[in-house]
N, CA, C and O of each residue as an XYZ file, in Angstrom:
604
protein
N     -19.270     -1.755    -21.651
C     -19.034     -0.318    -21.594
C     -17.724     -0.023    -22.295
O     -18.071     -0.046    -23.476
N     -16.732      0.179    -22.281
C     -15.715      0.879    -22.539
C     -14.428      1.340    -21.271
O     -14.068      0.800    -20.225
N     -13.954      2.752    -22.090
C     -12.882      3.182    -20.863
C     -13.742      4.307    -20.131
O     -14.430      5.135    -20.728
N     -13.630      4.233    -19.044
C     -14.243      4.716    -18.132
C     -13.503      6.348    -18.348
O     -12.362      6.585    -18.745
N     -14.645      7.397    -17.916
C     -13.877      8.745    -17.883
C     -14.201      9.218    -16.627
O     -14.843      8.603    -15.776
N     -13.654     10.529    -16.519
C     -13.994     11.392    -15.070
C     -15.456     11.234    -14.700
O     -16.193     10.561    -13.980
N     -15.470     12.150    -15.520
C     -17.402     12.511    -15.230
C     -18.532     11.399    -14.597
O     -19.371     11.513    -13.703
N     -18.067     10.034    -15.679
C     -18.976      8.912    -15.632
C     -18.497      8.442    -13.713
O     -19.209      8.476    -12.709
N     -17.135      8.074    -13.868
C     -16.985      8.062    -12.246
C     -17.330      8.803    -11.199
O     -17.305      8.347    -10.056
N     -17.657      9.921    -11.458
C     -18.053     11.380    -10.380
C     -19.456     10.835    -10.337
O     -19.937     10.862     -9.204
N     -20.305     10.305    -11.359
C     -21.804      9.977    -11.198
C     -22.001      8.637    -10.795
O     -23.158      8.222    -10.877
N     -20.909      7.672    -10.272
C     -21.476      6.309     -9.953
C     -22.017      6.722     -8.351
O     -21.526      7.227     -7.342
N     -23.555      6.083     -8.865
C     -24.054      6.189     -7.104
C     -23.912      4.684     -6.695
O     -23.939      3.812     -7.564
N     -23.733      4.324     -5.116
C     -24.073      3.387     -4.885
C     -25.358      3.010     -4.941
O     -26.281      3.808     -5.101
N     -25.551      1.242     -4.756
C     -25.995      0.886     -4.953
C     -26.325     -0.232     -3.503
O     -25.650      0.015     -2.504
N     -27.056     -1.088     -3.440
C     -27.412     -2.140     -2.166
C     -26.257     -2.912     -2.150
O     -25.643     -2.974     -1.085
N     -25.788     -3.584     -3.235
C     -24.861     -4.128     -3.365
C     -23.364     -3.131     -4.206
O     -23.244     -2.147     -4.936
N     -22.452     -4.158     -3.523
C     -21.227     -3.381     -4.620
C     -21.545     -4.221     -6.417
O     -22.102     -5.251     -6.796
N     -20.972     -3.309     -6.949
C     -21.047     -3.188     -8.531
C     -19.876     -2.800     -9.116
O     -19.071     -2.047     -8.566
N     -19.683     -3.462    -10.635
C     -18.602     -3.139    -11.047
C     -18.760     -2.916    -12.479
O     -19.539     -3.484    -13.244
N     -17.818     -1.915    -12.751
C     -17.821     -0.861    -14.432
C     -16.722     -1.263    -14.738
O     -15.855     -0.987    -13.910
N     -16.187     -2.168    -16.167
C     -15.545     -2.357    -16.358
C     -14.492     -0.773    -17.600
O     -14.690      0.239    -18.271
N     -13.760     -1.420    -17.256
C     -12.600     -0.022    -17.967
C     -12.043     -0.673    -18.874
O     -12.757     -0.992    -19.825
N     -10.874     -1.006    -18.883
C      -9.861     -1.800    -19.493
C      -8.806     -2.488    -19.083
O      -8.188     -2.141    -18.077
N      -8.456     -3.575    -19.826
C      -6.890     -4.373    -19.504
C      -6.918     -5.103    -18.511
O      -5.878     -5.514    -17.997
N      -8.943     -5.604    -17.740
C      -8.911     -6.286    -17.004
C      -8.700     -5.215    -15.630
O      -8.551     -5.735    -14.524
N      -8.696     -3.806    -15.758
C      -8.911     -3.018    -14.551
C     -10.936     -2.555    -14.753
O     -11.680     -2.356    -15.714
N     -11.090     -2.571    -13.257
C     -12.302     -2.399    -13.001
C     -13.035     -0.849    -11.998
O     -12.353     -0.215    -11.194
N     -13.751     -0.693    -12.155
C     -13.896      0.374    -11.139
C     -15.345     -0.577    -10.327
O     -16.288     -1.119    -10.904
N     -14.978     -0.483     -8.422
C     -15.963     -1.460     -8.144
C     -16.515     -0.259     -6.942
O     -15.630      0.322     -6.315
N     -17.532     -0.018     -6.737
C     -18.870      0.834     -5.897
C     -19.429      0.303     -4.765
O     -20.645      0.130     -4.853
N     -18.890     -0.026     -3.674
C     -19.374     -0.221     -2.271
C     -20.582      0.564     -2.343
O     -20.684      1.653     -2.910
N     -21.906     -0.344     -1.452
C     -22.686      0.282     -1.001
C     -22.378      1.633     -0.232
O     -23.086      2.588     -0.551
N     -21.651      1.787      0.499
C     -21.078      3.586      1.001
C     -20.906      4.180     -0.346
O     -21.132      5.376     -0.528
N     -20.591      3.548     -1.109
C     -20.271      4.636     -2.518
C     -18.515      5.408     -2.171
O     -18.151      6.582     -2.102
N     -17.888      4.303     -2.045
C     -16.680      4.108     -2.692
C     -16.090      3.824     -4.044
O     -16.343      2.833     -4.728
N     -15.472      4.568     -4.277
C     -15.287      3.709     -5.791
C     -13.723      3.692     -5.825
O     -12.903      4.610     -5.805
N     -13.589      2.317     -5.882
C     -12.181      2.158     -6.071
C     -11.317      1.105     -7.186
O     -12.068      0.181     -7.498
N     -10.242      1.015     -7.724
C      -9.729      0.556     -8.940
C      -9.332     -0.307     -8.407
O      -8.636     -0.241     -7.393
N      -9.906     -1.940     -9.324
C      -9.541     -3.115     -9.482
C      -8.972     -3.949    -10.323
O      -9.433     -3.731    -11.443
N      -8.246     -4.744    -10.334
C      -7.374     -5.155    -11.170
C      -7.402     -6.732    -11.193
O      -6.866     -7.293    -10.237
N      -8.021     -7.578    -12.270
C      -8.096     -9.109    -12.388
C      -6.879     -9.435    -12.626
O      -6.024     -8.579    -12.851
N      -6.647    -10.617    -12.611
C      -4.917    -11.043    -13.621
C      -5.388    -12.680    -12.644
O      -6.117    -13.003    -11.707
N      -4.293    -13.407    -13.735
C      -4.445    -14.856    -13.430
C      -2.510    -14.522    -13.309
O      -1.938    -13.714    -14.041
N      -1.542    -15.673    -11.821
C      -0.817    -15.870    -11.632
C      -0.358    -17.434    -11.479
O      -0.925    -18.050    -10.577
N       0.258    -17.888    -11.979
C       0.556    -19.472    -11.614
C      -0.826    -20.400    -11.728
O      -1.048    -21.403    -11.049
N      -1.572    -19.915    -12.595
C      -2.764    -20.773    -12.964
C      -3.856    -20.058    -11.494
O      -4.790    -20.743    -11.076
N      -3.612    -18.945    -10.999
C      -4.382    -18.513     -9.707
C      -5.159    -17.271    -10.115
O      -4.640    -16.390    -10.800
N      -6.356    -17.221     -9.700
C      -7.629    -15.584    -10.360
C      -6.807    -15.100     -8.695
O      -6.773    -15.928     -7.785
N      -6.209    -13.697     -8.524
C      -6.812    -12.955     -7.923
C      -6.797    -11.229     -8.741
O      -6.539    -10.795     -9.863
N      -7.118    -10.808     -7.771
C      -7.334     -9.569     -7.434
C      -6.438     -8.076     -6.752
O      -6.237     -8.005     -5.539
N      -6.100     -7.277     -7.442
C      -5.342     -6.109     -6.845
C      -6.411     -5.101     -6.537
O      -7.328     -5.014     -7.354
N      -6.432     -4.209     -5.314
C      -7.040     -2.964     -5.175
C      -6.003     -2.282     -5.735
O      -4.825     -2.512     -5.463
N      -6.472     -1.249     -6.695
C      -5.195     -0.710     -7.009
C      -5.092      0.517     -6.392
O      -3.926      0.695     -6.040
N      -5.799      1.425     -6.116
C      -6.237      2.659     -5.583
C      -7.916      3.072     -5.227
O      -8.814      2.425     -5.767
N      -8.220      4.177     -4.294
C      -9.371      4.599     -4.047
C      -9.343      5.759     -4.565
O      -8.504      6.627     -4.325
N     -10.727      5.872     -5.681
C     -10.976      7.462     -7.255
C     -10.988      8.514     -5.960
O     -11.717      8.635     -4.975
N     -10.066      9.060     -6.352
C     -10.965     10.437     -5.265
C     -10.838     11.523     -6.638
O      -9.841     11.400     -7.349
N     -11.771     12.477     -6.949
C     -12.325     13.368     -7.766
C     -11.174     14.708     -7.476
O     -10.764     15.541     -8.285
N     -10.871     14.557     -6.112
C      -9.802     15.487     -6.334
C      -8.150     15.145     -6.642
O      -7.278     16.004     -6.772
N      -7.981     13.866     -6.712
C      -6.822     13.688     -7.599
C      -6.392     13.684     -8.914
O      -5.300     13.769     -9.476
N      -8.388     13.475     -9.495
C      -8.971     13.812    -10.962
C      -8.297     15.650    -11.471
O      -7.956     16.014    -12.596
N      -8.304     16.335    -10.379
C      -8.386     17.985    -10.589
C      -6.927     18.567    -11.004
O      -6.607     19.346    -11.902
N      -6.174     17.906    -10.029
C      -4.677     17.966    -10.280
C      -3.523     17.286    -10.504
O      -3.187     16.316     -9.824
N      -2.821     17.773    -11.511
C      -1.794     16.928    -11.997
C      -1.489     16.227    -11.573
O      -1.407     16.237    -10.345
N      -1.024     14.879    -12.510
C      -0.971     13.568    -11.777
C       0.388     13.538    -11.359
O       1.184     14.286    -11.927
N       0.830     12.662    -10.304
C       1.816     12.715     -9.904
C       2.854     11.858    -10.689
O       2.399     11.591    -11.800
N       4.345     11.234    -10.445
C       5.068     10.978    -11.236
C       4.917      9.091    -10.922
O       4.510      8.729     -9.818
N       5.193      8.305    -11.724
C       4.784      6.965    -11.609
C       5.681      6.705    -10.489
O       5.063      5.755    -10.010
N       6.520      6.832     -9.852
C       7.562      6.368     -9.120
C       6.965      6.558     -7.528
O       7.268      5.844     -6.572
N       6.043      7.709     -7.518
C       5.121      8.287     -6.637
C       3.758      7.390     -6.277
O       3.099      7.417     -5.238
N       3.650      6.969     -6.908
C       2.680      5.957     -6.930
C       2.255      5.075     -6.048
O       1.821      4.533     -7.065
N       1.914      4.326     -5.104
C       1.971      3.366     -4.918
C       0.217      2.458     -4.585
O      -0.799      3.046     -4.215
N       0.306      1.328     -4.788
C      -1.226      0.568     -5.158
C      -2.153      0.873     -3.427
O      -1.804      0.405     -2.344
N      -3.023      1.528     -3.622
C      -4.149      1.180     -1.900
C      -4.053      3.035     -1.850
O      -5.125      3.397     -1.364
N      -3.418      3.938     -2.082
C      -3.486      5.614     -2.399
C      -4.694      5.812     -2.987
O      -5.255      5.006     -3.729
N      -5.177      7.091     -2.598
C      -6.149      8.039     -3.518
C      -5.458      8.454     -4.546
O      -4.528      9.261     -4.547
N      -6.153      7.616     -5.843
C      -5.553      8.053     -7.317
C      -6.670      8.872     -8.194
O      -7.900      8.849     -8.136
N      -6.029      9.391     -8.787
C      -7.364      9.421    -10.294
C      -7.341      8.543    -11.094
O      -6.627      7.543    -11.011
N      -8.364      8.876    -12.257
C      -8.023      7.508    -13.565
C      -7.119      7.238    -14.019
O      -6.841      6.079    -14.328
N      -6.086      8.626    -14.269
C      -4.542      8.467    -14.451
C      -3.815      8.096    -14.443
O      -3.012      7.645    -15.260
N      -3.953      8.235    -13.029
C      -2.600      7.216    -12.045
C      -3.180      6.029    -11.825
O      -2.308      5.192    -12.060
N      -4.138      5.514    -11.515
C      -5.058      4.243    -11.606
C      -4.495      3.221    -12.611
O      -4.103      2.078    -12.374
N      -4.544      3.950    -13.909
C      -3.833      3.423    -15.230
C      -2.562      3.399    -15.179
O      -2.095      2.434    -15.783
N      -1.795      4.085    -14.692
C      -0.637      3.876    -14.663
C       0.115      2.980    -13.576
O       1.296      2.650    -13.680
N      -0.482      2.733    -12.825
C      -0.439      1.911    -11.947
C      -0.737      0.400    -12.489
O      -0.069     -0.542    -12.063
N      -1.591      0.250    -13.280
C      -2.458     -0.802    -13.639
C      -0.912     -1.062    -14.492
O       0.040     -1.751    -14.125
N      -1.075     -0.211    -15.788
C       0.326     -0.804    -16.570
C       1.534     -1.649    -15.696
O       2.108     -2.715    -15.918
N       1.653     -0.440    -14.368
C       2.896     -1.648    -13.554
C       2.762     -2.950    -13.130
O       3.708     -3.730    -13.012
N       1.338     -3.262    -12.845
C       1.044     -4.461    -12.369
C       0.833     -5.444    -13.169
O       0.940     -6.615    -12.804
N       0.360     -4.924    -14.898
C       0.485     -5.387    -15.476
C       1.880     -6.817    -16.213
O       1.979     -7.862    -16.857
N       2.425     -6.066    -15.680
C       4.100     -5.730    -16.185
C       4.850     -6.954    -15.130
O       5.768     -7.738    -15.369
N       3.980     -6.723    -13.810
C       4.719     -7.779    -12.470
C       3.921     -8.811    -13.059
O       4.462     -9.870    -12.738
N       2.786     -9.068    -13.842
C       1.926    -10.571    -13.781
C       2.608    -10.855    -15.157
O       2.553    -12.069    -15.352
N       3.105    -10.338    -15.980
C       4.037    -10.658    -16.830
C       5.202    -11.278    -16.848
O       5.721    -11.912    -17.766
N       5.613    -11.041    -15.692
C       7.019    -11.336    -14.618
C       6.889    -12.634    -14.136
O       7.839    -13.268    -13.677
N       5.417    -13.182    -14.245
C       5.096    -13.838    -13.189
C       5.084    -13.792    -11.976
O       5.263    -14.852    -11.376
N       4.858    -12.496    -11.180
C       4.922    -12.070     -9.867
C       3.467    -11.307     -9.701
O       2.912    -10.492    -10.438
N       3.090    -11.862     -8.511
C       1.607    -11.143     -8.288
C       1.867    -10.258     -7.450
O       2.395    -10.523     -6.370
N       1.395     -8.555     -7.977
C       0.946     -7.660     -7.397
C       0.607     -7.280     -6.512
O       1.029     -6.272     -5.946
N      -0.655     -8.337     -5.999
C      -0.774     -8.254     -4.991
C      -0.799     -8.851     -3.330
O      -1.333     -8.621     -2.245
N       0.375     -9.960     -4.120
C       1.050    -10.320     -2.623
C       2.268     -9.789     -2.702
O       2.942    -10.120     -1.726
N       2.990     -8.916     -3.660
C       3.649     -7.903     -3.232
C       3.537     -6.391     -2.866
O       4.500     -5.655     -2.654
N       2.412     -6.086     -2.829
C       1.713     -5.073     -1.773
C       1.495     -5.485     -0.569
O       1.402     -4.734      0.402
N       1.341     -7.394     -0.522
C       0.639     -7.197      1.278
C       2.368     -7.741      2.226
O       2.680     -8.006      3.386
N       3.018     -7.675      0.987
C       4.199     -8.073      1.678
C       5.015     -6.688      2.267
O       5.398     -6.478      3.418
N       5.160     -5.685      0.868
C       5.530     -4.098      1.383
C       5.142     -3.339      2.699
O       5.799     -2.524      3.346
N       3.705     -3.912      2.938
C       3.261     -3.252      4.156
C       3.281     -3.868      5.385
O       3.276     -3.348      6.501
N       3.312     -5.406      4.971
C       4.454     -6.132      6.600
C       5.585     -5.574      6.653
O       6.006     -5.206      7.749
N       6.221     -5.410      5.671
C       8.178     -5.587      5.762
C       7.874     -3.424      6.654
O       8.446     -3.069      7.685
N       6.961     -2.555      5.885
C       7.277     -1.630      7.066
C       6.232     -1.570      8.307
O       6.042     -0.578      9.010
N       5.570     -2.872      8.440
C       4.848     -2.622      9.936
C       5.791     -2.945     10.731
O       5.996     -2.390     11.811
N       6.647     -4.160     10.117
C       7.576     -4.668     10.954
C       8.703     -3.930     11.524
O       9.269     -3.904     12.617
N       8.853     -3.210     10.152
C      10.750     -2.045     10.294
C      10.867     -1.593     11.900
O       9.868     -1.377     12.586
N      11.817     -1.515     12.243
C      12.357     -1.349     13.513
C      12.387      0.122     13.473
O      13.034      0.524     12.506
N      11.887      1.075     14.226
C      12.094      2.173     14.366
C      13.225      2.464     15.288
O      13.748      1.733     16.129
N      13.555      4.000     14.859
C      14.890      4.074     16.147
C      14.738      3.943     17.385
O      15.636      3.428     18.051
N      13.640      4.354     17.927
C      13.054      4.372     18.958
C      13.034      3.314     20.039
O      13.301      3.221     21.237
N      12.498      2.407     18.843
C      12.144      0.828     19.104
C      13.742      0.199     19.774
O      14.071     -0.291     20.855
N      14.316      0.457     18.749
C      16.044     -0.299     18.802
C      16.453      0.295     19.831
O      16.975     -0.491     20.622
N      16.441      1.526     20.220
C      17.270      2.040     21.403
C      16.794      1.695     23.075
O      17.473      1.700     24.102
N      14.998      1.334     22.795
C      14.697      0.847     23.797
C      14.721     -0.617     23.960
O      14.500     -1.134     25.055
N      14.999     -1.332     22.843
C      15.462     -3.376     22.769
C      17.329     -2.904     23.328
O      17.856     -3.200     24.401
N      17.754     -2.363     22.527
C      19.196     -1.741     23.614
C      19.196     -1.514     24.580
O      20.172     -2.068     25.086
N      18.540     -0.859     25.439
C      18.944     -0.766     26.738
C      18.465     -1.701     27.724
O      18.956     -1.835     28.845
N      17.181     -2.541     27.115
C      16.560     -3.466     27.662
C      18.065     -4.367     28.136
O      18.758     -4.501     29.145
N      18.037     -4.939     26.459
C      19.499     -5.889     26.840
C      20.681     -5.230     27.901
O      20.962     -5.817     28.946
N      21.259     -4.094     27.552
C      22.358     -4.071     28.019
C      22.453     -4.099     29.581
O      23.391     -4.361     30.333
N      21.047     -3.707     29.825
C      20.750     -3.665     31.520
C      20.255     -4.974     31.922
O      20.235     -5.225     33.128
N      19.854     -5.844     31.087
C      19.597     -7.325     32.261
C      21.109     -8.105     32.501
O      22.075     -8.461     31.826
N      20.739     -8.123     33.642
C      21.646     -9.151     34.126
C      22.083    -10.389     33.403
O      23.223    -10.853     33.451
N      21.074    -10.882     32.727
C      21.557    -11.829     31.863
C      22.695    -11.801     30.734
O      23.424    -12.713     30.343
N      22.617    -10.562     30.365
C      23.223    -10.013     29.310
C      24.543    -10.742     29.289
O      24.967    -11.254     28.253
N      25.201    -10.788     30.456
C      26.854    -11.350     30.591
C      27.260    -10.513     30.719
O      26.922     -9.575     31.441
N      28.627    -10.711     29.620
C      29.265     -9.944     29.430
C      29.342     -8.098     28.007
O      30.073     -7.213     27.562
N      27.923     -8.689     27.986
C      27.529     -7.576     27.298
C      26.620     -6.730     28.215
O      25.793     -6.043     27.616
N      26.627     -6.660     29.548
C      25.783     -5.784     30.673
C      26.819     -4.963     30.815
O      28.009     -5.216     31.002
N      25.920     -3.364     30.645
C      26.903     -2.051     31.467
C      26.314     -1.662     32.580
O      25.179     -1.735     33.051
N      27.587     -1.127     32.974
C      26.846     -0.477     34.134
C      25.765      0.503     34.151
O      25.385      1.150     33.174
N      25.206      0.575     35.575
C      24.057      1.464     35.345
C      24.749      2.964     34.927
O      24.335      3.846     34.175
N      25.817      2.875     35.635
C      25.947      4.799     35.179
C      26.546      4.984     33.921
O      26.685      6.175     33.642
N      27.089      3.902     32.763
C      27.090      3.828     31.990
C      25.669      3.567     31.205
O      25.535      4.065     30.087
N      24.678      2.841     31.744
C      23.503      3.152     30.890
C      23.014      4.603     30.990
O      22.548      5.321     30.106
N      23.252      4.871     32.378
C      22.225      6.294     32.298
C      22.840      7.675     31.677
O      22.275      8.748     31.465
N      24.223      7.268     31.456
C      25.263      8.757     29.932
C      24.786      8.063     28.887
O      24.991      8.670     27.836
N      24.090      6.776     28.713
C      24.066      6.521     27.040
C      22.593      7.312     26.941
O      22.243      8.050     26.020
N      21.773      6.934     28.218
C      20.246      7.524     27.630
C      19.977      8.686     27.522
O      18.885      9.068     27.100
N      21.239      9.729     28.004
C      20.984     10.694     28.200
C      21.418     11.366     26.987
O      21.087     12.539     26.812
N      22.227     10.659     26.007
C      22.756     10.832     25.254
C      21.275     10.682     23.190
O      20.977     11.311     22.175
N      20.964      9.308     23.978
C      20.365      8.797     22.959
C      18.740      9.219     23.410
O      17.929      8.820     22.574
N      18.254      9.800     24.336
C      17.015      9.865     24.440
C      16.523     11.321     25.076
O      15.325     11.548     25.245
């Protein structure tokens, strides 16, 4: 086939199985039986085949201006646009010798993990109130002006 356009993507029906339309540069558009269609990306790393999802087509990101590359990020509802422009970045990391997409599954540990404030203020008071603490235990009526303070 070629480079894939709007239109042709607005008409992929699914199928029993998923299927794949190739585009360019080694990006793919692949069709879940639900009739998903979402942008794929081959690349070889350290002598290794995988695979990037790069985004899911939604027809209405096709409608309006694309957003700015910095805006971006790979596993979003893109259009072909940003799909491509996306693709160029990843391009660019397997060039680097860095794969794409174990630095996407790493981005989204490092913020499942991130400590919210929330989180920290309640591992804080945990500590400062056990007894174990030592000499880092306050008192209770000193915990209960901090929570009243912080919560």
């Amino acid at each position: 086939m070629g480079d894939l356009t709007d239109k042709e993507l607005k008409n992929l029906k699914p199928r029993a199985k998923l299927y794949k339309i190739t585009d360019r540069d080694g990006m793919y558009a692949a069709v879940t039986p639900t009739g998903v269609v979402s942008f794929r990306y081959q690349y070889r790393v350290s002598g290794r085949q995988e695979v990037l999802t790069i985004g899911r087509y939604s027809a209405e990101a096709a409608r309006r201006l694309s957003r700015a590359p910095d805006a971006l990020e790979y596993g979003m509802e893109v259009s072909l646009a940003e799909a491509r422009a996306l693709l160029v970045r990843a391009r660019r990391q397997v060039e680097r010798g860095e794969s794409p997409s174990k630095a996407k599954v790493e981005k989204r540990t490092a913020l499942a993990e991130a400590v919210t404030f929330g989180g920290w203020v309640e591992a804080y008071f945990k500590h400062k109130g056990d007894p174990k603490s030592g000499a880092e235990r306050l008192a209770d009526s000193t915990l209960a002006m901090r929570r009243s303070v912080y919560c």
